[in-house]
C-alpha positions in Angstrom: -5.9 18.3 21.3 -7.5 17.4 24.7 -9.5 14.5 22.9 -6.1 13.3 21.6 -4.8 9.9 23.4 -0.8 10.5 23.7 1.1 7.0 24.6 5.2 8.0 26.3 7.1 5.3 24.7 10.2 4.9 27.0 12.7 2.2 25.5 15.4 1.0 29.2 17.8 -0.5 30.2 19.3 -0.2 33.7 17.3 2.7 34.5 15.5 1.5 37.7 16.6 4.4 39.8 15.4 6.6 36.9 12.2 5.9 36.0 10.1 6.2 39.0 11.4 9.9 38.9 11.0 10.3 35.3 7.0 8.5 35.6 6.2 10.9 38.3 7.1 14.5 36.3 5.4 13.0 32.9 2.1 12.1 35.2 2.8 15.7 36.9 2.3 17.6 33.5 -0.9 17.0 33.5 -2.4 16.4 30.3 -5.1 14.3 29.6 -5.3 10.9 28.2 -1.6 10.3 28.7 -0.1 6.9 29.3 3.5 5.8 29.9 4.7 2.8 27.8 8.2 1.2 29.0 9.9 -1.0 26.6 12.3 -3.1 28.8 14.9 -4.8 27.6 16.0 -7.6 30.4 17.7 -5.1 32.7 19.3 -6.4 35.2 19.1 -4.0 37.5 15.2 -4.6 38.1 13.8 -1.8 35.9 11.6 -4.3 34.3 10.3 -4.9 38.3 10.4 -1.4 39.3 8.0 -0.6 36.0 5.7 -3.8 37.1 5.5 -1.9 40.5 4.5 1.3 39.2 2.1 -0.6 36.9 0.1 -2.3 39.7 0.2 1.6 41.5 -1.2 3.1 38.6 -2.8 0.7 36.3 -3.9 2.0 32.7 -1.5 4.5 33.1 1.5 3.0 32.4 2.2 -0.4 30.6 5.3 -2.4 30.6 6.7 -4.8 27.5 9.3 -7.2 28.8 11.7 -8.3 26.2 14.1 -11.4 26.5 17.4 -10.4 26.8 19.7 -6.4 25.3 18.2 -6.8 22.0 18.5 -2.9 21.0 17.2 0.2 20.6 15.9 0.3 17.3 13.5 -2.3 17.8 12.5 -1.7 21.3 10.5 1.9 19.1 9.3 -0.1 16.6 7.9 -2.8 19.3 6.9 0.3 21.7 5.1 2.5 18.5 3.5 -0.2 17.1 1.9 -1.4 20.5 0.7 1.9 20.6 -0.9 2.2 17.7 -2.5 -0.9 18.2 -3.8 0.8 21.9 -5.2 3.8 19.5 -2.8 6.5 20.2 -3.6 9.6 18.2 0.3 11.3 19.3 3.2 9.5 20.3 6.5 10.3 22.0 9.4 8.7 22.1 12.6 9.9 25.0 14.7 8.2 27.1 14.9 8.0 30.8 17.7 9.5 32.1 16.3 13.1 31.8 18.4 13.9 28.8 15.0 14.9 27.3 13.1 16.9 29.9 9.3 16.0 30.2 8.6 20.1 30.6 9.1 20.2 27.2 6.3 17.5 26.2 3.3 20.1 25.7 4.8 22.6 23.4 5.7 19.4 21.4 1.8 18.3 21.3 0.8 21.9 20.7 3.4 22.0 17.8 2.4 18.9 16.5 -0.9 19.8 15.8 0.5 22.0 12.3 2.9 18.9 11.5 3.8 15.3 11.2 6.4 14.9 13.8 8.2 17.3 15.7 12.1 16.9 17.0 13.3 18.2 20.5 16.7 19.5 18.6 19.9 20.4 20.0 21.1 22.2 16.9 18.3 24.8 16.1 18.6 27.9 17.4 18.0 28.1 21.0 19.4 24.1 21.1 21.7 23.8 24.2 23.9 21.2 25.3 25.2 19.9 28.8 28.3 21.9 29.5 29.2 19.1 31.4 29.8 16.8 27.8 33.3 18.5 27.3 34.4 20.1 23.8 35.6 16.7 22.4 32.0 14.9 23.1 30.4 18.2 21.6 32.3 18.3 18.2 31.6 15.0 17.2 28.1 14.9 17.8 27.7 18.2 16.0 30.2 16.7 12.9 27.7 13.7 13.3 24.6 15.9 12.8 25.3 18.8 10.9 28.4 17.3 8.4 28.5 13.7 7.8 24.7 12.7 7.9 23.7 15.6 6.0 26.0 15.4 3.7 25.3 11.8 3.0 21.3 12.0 3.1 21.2 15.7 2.4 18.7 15.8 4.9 17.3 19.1 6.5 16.7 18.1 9.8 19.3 19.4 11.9 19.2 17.0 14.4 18.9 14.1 12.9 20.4 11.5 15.8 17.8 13.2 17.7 15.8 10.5 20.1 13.1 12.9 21.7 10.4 13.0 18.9 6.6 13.6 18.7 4.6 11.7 16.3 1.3 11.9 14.6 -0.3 8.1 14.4 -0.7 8.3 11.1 3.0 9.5 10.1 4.1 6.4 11.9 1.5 4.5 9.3 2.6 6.2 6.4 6.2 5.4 7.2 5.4 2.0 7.6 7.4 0.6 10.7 8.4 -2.7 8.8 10.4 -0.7 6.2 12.4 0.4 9.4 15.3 -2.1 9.5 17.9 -0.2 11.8 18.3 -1.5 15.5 21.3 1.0 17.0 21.2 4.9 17.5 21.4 4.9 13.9 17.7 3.8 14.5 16.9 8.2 15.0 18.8 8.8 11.5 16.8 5.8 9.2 13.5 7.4 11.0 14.0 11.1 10.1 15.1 10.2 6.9 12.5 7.9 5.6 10.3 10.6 7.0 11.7 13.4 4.9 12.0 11.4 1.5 7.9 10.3 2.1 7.8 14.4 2.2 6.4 14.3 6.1 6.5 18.0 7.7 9.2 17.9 10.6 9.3 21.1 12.8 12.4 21.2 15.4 12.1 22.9 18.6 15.2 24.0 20.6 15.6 21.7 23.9 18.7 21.9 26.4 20.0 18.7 26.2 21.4 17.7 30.1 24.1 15.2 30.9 22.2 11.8 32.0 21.5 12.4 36.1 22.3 8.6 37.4 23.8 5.5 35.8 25.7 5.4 32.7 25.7 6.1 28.7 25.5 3.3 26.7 26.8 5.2 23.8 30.4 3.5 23.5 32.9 4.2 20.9 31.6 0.8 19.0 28.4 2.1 18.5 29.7 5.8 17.4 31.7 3.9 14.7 28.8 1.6 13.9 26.3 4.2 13.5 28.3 5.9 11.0 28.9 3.5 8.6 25.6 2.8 8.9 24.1 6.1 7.6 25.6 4.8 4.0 23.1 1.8 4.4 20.6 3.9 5.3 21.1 6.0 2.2 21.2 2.9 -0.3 18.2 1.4 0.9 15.7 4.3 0.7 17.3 7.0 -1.7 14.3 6.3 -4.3 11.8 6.7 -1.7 9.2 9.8 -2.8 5.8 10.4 -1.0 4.2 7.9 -3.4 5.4 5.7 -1.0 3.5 6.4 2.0 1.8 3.5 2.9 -1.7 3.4 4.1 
């Protein structure tokens, strides 16, 4: 593992008082060969400055991709993983910034990594926690989302399957094949762990306590709740003939 590269892949927006913080305990774990790469999209609050700053402090360990304008989640990953592969990361982890996903749990997610294809920082595995401060309301539909509606549509075994905090080997990002990836919203998570199950890719979830962002605010609306669960039926459509055959390589 210490040979490994491991690229952070960091999608923001309006996260400038964030991501100093969140750059600081990544490079404070310590592990070797780790870079930082920040996916900005346009934010006007100056993150896409405040990542150029931290750039020209610690050049070659951490890289910025500006984007033109709020053009989504979904393709800020496939933008972010496939720069990544194309910079020769061996592992690659995708979070976000506002500390929702702690950094602490990072290495038991490379060490875990190494007996599977990608490995999910669950809330819904034994052990999984979330931020009492979400209220029961917040709680039940995120848990209806995960562990009733998706998997009874995909009949997927991942319990988390919105999950965004994922570590992934190279060449399961390969085999998946990034332009088969057509989702741009937080259904984004769902399409990727399910194509990654129907290609028969090993997923291992580890229990994470999920914490309320610190600063700014969610950009989970009730829009994008309603979008992302229609969409889970397009997900289905398009890749429910999908079998390992399919990897590409």
């Amino acid at each position: 593992m210490s040979g490994e590269k491991t690229v952070i892949v960091i999608p923001t927006y309006n996260e400038a008082g964030n991501l100093p913080l969140m750059a600081a305990e990544l490079w404070a774990l310590d592990i070797a060969r780790l870079e930082i790469l920040v996916v900005d999209d346009d934010s006007p609050d100056g993150t896409g400055e405040v990542a150029d700053d931290l750039v020209a402090r610690r050049p070659g360990e951490i890289h910025v991709l500006h984007r033109k304008g709020k053009r989504g989640l979904g393709t800020a990953y496939i933008e972010g993983f496939s720069w990544a592969l194309d910079a020769g990361a061996d592992l690659i982890v995708q979070m976000d910034a506002d500390f929702s996903h702690s950094p602490l749990y990072i290495p038991r997610m490379l060490e875990e990594v190494q007996s599977c294809d990608v490995v999910v920082g669950s809330r819904y595995v034994g052990g999984g926690e979330l931020d009492e401060r979400w209220g029961l309301g917040r709680y039940l539909l995120s848990w209806w989302a995960n562990s009733v509606y998706t998997r009874l549509i995909l009949g997927t075994r991942t319990k988390d399957a919105t999950a965004g905090f994922k570590c992934w080997h190279a060449n399961t990002l390969r085999g998946i094949g990034l332009d088969r990836i057509h989702s741009n919203g937080y259904i984004f998570q769902v399409e990727m762990s399910y194509v990654a199950e129907k290609l028969g890719y090993q997923i291992v979830e580890i229990p994470i306590f999920f914490e309320d962002r610190r600063t700014g605010h969610s950009k989970m609306t009730t829009q994008v709740k309603f979008e992302a669960a229609w969409r889970v039926w397009e997900v289905w459509w398009r890749h429910r003939h999908l079998t390992p055959a399919d990897r590409q390589h």
